[in-house]
C-alpha positions in Angstrom: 7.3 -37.8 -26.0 5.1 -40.7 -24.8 5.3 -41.6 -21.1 8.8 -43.8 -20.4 8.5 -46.7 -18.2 8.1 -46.0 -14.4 6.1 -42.9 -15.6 3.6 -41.5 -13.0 0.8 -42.3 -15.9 1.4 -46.3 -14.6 0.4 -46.1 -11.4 -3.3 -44.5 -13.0 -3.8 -47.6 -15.0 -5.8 -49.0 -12.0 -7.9 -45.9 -12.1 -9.7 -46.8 -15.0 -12.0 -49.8 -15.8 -12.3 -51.4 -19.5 -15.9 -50.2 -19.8 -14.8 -46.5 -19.3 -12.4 -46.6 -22.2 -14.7 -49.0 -24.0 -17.6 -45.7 -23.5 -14.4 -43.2 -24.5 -13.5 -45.4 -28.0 -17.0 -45.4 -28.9 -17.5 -41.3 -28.4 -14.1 -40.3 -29.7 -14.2 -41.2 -33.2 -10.2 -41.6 -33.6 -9.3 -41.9 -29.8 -8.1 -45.5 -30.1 -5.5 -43.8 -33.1 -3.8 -41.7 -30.0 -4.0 -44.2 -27.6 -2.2 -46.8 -30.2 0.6 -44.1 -30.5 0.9 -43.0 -26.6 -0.5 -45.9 -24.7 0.3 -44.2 -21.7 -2.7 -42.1 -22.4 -5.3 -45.0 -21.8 -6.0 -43.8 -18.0 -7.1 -40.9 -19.1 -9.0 -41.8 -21.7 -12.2 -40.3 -19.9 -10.6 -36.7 -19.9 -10.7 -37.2 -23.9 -14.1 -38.2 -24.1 -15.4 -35.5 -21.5 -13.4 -32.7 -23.8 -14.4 -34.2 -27.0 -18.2 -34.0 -25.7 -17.8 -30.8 -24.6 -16.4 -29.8 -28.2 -19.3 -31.6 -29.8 -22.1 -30.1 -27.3 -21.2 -26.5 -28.4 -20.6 -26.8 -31.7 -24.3 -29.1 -32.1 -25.7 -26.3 -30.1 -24.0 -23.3 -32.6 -25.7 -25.1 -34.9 -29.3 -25.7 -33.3 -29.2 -21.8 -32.5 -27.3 -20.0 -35.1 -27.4 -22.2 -37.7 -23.6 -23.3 -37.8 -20.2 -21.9 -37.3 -19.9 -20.4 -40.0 -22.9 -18.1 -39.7 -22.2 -17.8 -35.9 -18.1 -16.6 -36.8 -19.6 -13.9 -38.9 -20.4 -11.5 -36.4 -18.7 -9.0 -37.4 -21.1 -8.8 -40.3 -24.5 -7.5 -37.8 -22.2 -6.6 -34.7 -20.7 -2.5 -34.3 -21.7 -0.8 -37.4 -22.6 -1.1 -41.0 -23.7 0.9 -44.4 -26.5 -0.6 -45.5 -28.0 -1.0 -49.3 -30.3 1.8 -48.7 -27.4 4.1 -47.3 -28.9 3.7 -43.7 -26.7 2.3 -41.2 -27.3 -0.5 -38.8 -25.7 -0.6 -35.7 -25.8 -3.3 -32.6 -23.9 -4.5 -29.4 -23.9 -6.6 -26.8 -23.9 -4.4 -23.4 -26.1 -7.2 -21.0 -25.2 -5.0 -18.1 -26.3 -2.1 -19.5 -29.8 0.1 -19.1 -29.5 2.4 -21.9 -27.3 2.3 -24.8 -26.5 5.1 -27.3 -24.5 5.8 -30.3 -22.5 9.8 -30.8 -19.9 11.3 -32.6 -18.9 14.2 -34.7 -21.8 13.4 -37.2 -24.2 15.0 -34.4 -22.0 17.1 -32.9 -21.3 14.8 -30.0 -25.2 14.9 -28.9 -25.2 12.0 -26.1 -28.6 10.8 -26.2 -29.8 11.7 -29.8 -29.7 7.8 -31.0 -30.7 5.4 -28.4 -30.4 1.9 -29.7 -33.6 -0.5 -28.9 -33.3 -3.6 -26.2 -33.3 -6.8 -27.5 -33.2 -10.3 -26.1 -30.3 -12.0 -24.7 -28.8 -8.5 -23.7 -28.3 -7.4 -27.6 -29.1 -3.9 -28.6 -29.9 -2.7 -32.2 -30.1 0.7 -33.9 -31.3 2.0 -37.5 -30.4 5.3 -38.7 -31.8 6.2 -42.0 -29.9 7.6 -44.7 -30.4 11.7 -45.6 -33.0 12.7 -47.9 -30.3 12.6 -50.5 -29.4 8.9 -49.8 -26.0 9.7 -48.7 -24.5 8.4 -45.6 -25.1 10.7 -42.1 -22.0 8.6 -40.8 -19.4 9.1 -43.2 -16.0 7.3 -43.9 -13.2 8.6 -40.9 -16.2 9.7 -38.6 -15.3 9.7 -34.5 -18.4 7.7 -32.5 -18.8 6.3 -29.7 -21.2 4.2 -28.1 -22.8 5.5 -25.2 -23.8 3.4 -21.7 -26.1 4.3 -19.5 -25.4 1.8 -16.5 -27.7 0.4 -14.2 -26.1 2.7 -11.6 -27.3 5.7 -14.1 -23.6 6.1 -15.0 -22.9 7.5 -18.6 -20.0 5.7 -19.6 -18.4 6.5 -23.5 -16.9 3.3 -25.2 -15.5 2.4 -28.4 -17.3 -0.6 -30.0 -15.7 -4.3 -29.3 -16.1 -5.2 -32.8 -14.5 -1.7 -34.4 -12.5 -1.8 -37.2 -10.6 1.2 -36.8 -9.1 3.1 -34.1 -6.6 5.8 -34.0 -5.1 8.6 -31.4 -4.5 11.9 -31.8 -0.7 13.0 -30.4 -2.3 15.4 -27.6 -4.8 12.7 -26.7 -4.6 9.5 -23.8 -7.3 7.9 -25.2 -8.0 6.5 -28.7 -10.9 7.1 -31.0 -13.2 4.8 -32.8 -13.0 6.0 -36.3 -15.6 4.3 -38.8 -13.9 2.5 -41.3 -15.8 2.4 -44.8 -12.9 4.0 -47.9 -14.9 4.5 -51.2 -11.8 2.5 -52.8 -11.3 -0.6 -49.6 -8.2 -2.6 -51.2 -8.4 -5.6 -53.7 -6.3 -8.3 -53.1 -4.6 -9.8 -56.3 -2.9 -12.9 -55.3 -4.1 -15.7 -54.0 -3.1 -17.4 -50.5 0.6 -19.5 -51.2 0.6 -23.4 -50.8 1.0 -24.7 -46.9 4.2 -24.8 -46.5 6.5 -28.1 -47.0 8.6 -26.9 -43.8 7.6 -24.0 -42.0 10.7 -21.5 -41.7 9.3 -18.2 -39.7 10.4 -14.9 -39.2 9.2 -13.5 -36.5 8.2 -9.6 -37.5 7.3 -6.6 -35.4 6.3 -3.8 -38.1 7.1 -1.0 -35.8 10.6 -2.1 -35.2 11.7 -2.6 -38.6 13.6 0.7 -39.5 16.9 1.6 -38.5 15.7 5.0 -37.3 14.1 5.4 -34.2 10.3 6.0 -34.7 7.4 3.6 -35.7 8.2 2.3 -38.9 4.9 1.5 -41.0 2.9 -1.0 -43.1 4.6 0.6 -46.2 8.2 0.4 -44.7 7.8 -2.9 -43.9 6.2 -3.8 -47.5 8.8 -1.8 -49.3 11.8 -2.5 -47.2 11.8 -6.0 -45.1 9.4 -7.9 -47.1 12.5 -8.9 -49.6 14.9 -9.2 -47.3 12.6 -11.7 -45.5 12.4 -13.9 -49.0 15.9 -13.4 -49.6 17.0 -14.9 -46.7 14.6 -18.3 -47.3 11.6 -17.7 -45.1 8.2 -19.0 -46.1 6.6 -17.9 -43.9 5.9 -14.5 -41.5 4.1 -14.4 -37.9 3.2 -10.6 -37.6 3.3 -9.6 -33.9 1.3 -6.6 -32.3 -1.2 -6.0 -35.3 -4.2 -6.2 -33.0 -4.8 -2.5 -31.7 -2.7 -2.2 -28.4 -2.6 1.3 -26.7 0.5 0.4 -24.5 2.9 0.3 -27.1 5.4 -1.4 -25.2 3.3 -4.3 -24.2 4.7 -5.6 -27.5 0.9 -6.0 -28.8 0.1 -8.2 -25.6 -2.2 -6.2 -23.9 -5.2 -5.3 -26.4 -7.5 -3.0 -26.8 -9.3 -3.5 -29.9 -9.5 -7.3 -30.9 -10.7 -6.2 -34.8 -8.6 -3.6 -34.9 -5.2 -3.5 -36.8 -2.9 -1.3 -34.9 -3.4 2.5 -36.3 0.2 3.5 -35.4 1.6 1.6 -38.0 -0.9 2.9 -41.0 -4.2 2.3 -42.5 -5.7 -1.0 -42.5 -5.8 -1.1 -46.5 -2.3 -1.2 -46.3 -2.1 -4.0 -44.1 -3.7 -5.5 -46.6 -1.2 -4.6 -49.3 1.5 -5.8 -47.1 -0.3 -9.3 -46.7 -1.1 -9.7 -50.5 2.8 -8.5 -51.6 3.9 -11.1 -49.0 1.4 -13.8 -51.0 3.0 -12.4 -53.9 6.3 -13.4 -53.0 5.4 -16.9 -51.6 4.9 -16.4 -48.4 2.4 -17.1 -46.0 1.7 -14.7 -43.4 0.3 -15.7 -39.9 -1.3 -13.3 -36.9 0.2 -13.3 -33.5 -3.4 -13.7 -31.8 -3.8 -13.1 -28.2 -7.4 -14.7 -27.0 -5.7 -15.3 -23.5 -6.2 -12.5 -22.1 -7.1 -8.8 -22.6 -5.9 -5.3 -21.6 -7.4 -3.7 -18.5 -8.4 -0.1 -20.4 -12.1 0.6 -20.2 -12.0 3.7 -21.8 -11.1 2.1 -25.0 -11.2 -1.3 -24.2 -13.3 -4.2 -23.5 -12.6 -4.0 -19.8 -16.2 -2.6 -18.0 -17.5 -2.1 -21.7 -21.5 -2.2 -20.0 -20.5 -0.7 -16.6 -19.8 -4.1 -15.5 -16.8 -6.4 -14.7 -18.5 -9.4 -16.1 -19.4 -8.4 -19.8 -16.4 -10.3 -21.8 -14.9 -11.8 -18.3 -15.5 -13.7 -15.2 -16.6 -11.8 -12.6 -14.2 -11.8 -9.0 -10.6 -13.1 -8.7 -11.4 -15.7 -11.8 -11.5 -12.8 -14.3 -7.9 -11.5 -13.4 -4.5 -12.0 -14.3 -2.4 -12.1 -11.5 0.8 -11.8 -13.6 -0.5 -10.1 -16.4 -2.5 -7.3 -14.7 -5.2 -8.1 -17.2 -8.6 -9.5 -17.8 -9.5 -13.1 -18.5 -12.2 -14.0 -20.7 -15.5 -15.9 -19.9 -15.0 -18.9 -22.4 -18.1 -20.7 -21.8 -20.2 -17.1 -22.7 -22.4 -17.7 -25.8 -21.7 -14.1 -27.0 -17.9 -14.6 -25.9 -17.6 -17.2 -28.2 -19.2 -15.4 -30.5 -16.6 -12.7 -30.4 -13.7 -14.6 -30.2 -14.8 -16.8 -33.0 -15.9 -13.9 -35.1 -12.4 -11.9 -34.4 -10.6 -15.2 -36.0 -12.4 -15.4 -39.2 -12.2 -11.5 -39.2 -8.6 -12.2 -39.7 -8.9 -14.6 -42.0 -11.4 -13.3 -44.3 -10.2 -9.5 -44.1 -7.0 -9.3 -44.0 -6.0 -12.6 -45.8 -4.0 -14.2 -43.0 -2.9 -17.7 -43.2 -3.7 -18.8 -39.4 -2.3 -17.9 -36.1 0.1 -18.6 -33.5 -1.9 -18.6 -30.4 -0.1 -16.7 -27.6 0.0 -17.4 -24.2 -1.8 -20.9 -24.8 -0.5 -22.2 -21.4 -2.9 -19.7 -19.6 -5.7 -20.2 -21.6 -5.5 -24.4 -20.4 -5.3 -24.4 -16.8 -7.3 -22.5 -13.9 -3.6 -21.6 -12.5 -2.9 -20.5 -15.8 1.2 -22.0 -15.4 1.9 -19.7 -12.6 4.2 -21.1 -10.2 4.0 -24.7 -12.1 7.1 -26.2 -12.7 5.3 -29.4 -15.6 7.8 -32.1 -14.7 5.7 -34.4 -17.4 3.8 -36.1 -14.6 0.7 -36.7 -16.9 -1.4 -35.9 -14.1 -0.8 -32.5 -14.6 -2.6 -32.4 -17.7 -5.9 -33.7 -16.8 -8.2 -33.0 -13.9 -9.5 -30.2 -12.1 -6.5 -27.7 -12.9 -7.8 -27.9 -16.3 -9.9 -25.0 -17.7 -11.9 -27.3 -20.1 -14.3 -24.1 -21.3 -10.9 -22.6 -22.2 -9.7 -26.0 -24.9 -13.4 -26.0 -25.7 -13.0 -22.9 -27.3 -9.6 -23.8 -28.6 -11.1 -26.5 -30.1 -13.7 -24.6 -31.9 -11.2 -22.0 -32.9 -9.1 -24.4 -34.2 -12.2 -26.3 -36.0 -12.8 -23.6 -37.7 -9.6 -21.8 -39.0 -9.2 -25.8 -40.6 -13.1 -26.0 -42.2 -12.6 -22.4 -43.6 -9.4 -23.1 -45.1 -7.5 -26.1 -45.1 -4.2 -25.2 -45.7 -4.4 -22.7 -42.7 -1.7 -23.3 -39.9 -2.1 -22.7 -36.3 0.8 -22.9 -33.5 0.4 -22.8 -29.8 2.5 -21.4 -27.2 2.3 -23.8 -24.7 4.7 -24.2 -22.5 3.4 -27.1 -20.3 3.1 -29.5 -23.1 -0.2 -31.2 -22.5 -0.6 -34.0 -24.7 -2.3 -34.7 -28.2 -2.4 -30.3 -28.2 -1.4 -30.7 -31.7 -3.3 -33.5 -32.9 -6.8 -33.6 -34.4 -9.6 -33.3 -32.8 -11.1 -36.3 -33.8 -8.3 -38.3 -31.7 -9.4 -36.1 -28.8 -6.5 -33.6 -29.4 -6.6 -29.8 -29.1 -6.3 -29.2 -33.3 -3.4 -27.5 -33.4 -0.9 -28.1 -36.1 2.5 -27.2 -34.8 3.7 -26.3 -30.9 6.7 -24.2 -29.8 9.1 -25.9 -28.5 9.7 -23.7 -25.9 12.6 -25.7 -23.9 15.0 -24.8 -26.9 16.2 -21.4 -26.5 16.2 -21.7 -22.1 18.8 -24.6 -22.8 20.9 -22.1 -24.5 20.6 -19.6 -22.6 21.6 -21.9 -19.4 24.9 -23.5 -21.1 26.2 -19.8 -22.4 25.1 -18.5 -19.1 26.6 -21.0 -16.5 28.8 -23.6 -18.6 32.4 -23.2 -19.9 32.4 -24.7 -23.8 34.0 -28.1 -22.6 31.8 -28.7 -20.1 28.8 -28.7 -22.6 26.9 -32.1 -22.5 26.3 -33.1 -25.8 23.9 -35.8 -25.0 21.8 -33.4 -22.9 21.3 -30.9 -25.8 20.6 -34.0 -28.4 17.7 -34.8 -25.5 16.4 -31.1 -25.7 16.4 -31.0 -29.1 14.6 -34.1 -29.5 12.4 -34.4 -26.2 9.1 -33.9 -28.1 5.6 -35.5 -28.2 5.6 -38.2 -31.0 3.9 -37.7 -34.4 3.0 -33.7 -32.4 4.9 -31.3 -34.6 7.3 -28.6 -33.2 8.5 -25.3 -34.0 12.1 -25.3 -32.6 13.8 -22.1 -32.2 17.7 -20.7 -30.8 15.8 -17.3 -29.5 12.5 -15.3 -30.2 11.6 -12.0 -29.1 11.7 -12.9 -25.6 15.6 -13.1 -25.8 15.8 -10.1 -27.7 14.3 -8.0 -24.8 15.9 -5.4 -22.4 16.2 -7.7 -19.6 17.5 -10.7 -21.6 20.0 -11.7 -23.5 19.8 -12.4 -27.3 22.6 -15.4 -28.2 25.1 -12.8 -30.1 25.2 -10.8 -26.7 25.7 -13.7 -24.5 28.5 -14.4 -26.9 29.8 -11.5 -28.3 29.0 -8.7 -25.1 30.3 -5.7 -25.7 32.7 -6.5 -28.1 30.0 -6.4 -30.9 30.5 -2.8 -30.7 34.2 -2.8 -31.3 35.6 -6.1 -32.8 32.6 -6.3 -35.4 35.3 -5.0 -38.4 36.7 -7.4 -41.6 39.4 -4.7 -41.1 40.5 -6.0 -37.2 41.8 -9.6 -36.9 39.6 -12.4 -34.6 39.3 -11.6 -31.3 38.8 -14.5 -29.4 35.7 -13.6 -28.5 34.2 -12.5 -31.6 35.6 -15.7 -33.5 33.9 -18.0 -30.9 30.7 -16.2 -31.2 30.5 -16.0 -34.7 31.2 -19.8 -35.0 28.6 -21.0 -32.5 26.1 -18.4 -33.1 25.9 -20.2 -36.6 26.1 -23.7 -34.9 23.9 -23.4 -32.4 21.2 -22.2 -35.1 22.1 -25.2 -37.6 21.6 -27.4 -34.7 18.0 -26.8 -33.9 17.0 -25.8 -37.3 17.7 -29.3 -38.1 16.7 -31.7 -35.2 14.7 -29.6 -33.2 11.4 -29.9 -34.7 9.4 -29.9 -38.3 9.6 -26.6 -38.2 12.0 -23.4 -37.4 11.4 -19.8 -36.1 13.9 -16.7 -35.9 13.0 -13.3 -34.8 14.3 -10.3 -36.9 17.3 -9.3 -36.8 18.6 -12.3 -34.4 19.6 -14.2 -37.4 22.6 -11.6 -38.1 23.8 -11.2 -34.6 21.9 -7.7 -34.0 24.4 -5.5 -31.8 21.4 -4.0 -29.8 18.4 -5.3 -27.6 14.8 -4.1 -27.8 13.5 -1.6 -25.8 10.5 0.1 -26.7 9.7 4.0 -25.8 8.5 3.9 -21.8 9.2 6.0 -18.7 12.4 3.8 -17.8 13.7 5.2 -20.6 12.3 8.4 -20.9 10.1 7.0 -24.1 13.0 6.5 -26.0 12.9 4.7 -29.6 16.4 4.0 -29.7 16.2 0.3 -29.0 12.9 0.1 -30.7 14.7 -0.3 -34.1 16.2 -3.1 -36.7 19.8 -1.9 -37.9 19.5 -4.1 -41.4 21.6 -1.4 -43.4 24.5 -3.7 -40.5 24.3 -6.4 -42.8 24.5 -4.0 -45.9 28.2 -3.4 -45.2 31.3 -4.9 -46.4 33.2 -4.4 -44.0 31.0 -5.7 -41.0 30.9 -9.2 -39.4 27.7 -9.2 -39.5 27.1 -10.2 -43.1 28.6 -13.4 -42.4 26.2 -14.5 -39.9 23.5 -13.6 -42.3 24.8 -15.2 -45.3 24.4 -18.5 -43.3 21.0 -18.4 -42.0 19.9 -17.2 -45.8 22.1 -20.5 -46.9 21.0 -22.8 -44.1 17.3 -21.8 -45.1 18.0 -22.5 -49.1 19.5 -25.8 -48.2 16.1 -26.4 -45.9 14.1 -25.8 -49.0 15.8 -27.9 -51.2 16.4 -30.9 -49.1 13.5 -30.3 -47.1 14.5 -31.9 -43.4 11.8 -30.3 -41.8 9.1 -32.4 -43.4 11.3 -35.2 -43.0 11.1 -38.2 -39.9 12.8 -37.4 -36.7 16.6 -37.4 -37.2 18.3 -40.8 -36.5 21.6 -39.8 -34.0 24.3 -41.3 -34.3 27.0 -40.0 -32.3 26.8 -37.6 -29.1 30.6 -38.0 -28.1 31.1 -36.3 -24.7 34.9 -36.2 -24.9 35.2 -35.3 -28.7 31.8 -33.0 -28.3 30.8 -34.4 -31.5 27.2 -34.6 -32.6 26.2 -36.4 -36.0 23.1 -37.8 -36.9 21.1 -38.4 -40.1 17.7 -36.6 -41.6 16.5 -36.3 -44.9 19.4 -37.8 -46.5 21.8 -35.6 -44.9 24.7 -36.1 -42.4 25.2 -33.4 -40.1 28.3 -33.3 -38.1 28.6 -30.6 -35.0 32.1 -30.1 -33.4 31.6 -28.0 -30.4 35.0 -28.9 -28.9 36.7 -25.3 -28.5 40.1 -26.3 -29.7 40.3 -30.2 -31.0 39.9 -30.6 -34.5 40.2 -34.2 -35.8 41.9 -35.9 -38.7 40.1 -39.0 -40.1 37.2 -38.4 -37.7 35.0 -42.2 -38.5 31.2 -41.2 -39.0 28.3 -44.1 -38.6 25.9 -43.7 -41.8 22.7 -45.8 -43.1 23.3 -45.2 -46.4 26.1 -46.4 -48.4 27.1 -43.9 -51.2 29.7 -41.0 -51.8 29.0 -37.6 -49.9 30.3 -34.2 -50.5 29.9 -31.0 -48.3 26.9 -28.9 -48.8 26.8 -26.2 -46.2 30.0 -25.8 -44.1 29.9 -23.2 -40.6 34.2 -23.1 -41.6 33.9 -21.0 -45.0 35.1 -17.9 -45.9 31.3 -16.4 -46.5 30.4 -17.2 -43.6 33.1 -15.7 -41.4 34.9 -19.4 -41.5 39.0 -20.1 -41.3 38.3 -22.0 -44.5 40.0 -25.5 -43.5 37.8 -27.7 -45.6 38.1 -28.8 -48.9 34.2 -28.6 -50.6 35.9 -30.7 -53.9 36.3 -33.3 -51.7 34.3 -36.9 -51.9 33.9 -38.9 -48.7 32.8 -42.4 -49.2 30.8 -45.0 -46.9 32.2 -48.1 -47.1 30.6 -51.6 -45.3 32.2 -50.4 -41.8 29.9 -50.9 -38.8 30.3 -47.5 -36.7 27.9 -46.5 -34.2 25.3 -49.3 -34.7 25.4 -47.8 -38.3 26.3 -50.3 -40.8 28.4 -47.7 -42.8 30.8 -45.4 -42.2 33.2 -42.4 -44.0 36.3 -40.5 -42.6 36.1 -36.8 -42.3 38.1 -33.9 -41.2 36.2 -32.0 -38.5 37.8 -28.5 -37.2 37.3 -27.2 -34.0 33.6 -25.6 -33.6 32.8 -26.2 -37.1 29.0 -27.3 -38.1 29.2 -29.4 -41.7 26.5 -30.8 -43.7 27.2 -33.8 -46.4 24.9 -35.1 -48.9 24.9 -38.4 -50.6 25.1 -37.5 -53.9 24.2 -41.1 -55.2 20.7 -40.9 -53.6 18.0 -39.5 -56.0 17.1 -35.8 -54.6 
């Protein structure tokens, strides 16, 4: 939202003069474009300028030195190790720290010092192994290695390669191996990369999770099994989490190991592939959960010491920490870090066929206190200044430059939870480039009003605020819950509804508890509600959007690596007799009506009516009237709705009906019509019957679709 009146960002105006935002205008080629639409901005419109010519310093100097981006992002192509035309292989690293560097494995029966690679400049080291006499390969395909350090303190350390492509663990085994990646037959893909979106609508996947049994489901399950279920139910689009190689498996994939790496425990990396082009196949576009804020702390096989020294991929000291985290913090103004980072995004891209990224733990990456004990009461001092780590949204800048030059119609979302401003607009306005933002407020006011309000006390204006408290013209991803509410330790919205009685009350052979019937009807509300006005676009996590009876919990010590909660129960939604279809009939609905009427792509909703007594919500988008009775017992006869738009309506989607676990008290062959009555500062108005805790959707039928 842009700063209200009486907003801290006044009392800077005096803090600039008219020839420092004269000097920013003239560097920033679309500054005066963000400063038109937040005017509040105009103090700081030096921070732009100073970001933007940091942006524009590194990428002129990529290109002075490496001759552009996009030969720079291919470093994957000369870094780790590669078959050459001749059969020879070529292998190289970056190890600055190092004295001696080596590369062993199974092909030479583990001999450490047999293939020293030679020193080069800027701390790069390059090695040629020629091919047999018979031209074949001395490294072949699903070969262990290892690159071998010799560190200045005469240390021999064994590492696996920052740039492999492969690596894998055997069952009796702590550590994993580097296996070299090179099939005879790598996969094809056969479909090209879907249209962006219209509205984003994402499901939130975990591969290992997705079987009811309790093991590590795989590539193929997922491809066979979820892939359909995900079209089915209306999603475009799919955010994979934990593909980058992780060895903690219950980090979730947030701690990693291997940055090139997709994660071995789920299958090969051709069939990642598969599962990305079947996806394309179907429509929808697939984006990597990508996690440049930080990195794990394994050195044995993972970035962490990789030269014998703490300051290889990181800052050196306290800086290169994570208090929180217990992990490692990259170096972002590093020429060869950049390299790497940049590199591992386009590896995506071009590999693997992902359609962009949503950028975890964004909020880290922007500020030296990385949002630790910061509380962002929209002061928008807090966004500019010293706290700001501008190396950090440099290379978020550049990252973001060049997912958008290599392909257009790539997306990228940030989680950022501080919401600096103009994140998600261009970077020629001075903005950060991303194209969407979570809006991360969303799912903690739901979790506060089921956790400390009773249902009449609910503020309806304060949840119209939430939903709509965004940056202007910066586009959101709203969401009810991800998989933060879905882990042990949390609350998904079924359980802070439903509780225990999920377990029990869950049969179409029982009649409504109370408790299940309230649950069932706002679980579907709540999710209507802030799939239609909380953003331009919408995210679920699987298995939330039917109520799933059980949190997530992956295998650990706590409970004595268990995979009982590290599982999906879809088969739930399978059966007849269950409850749980219901809730799952109307996300798949909600989602159909989404792609046909397309609100998300539509303006900001226009509100009419956030009646604290009534606990009535209505308001207007994409020629729809949405209508939201959360009172838990008044239903109302006649109820007068404001409307823009003259015109007859009928009901579209309805919380109430019998497919959707409803008490079926409205009448879908009903017409409502607007006539010239001024409700609401809305020149027209209908009459409607609105049951208690019901969620209805009308459309004017006279309006062309």
């Amino acid at each position: 939202m842009a700063a209200p009146a009486g907003h801290p960002a006044w009392e800077a105006r005096s803090e600039y003069s008219e020839e420092a935002l004269a000097a920013a205008l003239a560097d920033v080629p679309e500054l005066a474009r963000l400063l038109e639409i937040d005017p509040y901005l105009k103090p700081f419109a030096p921070d732009f300028q100073r970001r933007y010519k940091l942006f524009s310093k590194t990428l002129n100097n990529i290109g002075e030195n490496e001759g552009g981006i996009d030969k720079f992002s291919r470093g994957y192509e000369s870094f780790g190790l590669h078959r050459c035309a001749d059969g020879g292989l070529y292998c190289k690293e970056w190890a600055p720290g190092a004295e001696g560097v080596f590369l062993t494995g199974d092909f030479n029966d583990w001999n450490p010092f047999a293939y020293p690679y030679k020193k080069l400049d800027f701390g790069k080291w390059e090695l040629y192994i020629p091919p047999k006499q018979n031209r074949s390969v001395l490294v072949p395909h699903g070969s262990k290695l290892k690159v071998v350090i010799r560190s200045k303190s005469g240390e021999i350390l064994y590492r696996i390669s920052p740039w492999a492509k492969y690596v894998t663990r055997d069952s009796d085994n702590v550590n994993y191996d580097w296996i070299h990646w090179d099939p005879e037959h790598p996969y094809k893909f056969k479909h090209s990369k879907p249209k962006k979106p219209r509205g984003l609508r994402i499901y939130e996947s975990h591969v290992g999770i997705s079987s009811y049994e309790g093991k590590i489901a795989s590539y193929k399950h997922f491809t066979c099994n979820i892939l359909p279920r995900i079209k089915d139910l209306g999603y475009n689009c799919i955010q994979m989490m934990a593909i980058m190689e992780h060895a903690y498996y219950a980090s979730f994939g947030y701690q990693i190991t291997s940055f090139f790496a997709a994660s071995s425990r789920f299958g090969t990396p051709e069939e990642l592939k598969e599962l990305v082009d079947t996806a394309h196949s179907m429509g929808i576009t697939v984006l990597l959960d990508v996690v440049h804020s930080h990195a794990s702390k394994n050195s044995e096989d993972g970035l962490n010491m990789f030269d014998g020294t703490e300051s290889c991929y990181f800052h050196y000291g306290p800086r290169g920490n994570h208090n929180l985290w217990d992990s490692r913090l990259f170096a972002y103004s590093s020429w060869e870090v950049l390299r790497f980072l940049l590199s591992n995004i386009r590896w995506w891209l071009e590999e693997y066929g992902f359609d962009g990224f949503r950028f975890d733990g964004v909020t880290s990456m922007l500020y030296h206190h990385h949002g630790i004990g910061q509380n962002f009461s929209g002061d928008y001092h807090e966004y500019f200044g010293l706290q700001v780590d501008e190396d950090a949204l440099t290379y978020i800048m550049l990252a973001n430059h060049l997912v958008h030059t290599l392909y257009p119609d790539s997306i990228t979302i940030a989680e950022d939870v501080s919401g600096m401003p103009a994140l998600c607009f261009p970077i020629s306005l001075g903005g950060g480039g991303f194209d969407y933002r979570l809006a991360m407020a969303v799912p903690d006011k739901w979790i506060q009003l089921l956790k400390e309000y009773k249902d009449e006390d609910w503020n309806m204006g304060n949840i119209v605020y939430t939903l709509t408290n965004r940056r202007y013209l910066e586009k959101c991803i709203a969401y009810a819950e991800s998989h933060d509410q879905a882990l042990v330790g949390d609350k998904t919205l079924a359980f802070w509804l439903m509780d225990a009685e999920m377990y029990t009350n869950m049969s179409v052979l029982t009649p409504f508890t109370p408790v299940i019937d309230r649950g069932i009807q706002l679980h579907k509300m709540i999710r209507l509600i802030t799939h239609a006005l909380g953003g331009e676009g919408y995210l679920n996590f699987m298995g939330n959007e039917f109520g799933h009876p059980e949190w997530l919990d992956f295998p650990r010590k706590g409970n004595n690596e268990s995979y009982h909660y590290a599982r999906r129960q879809f088969h739930l939604t399978d059966d007849d007799l269950l409850r749980y279809k219901f809730l799952n009939n109307f996300d798949r609905d909600m989602n159909k009506l989404e792609e046909r009427c397309h609100w998300l792509s539509a303006p900001q909703a226009h509100v009419s009516e956030e009646h604290e007594t009534n606990k009535i919500i209505a308001f207007e988008r994409a020629g729809l009237l949405f209508v939201f009775n959360f009172h838990p017992s008044n239903s109302y006869t006649d109820y007068r709705l404001g409307t823009t738009v003259p015109g007859k309506y009928k009901i579209v989607l309805d919380s109430d009906a019998a497919e959707y676990g409803g008490h079926q008290r409205l009448d879908h062959n009903t017409d409502f019509f607007s006539k010239p009555f001024e409700h609401n500062n809305c020149p027209y108005s209908l009459l409607v019957y609105i049951p208690n805790r019901v969620a209805l959707v009308l459309q004017n039928v006279d309006l062309p679709n």
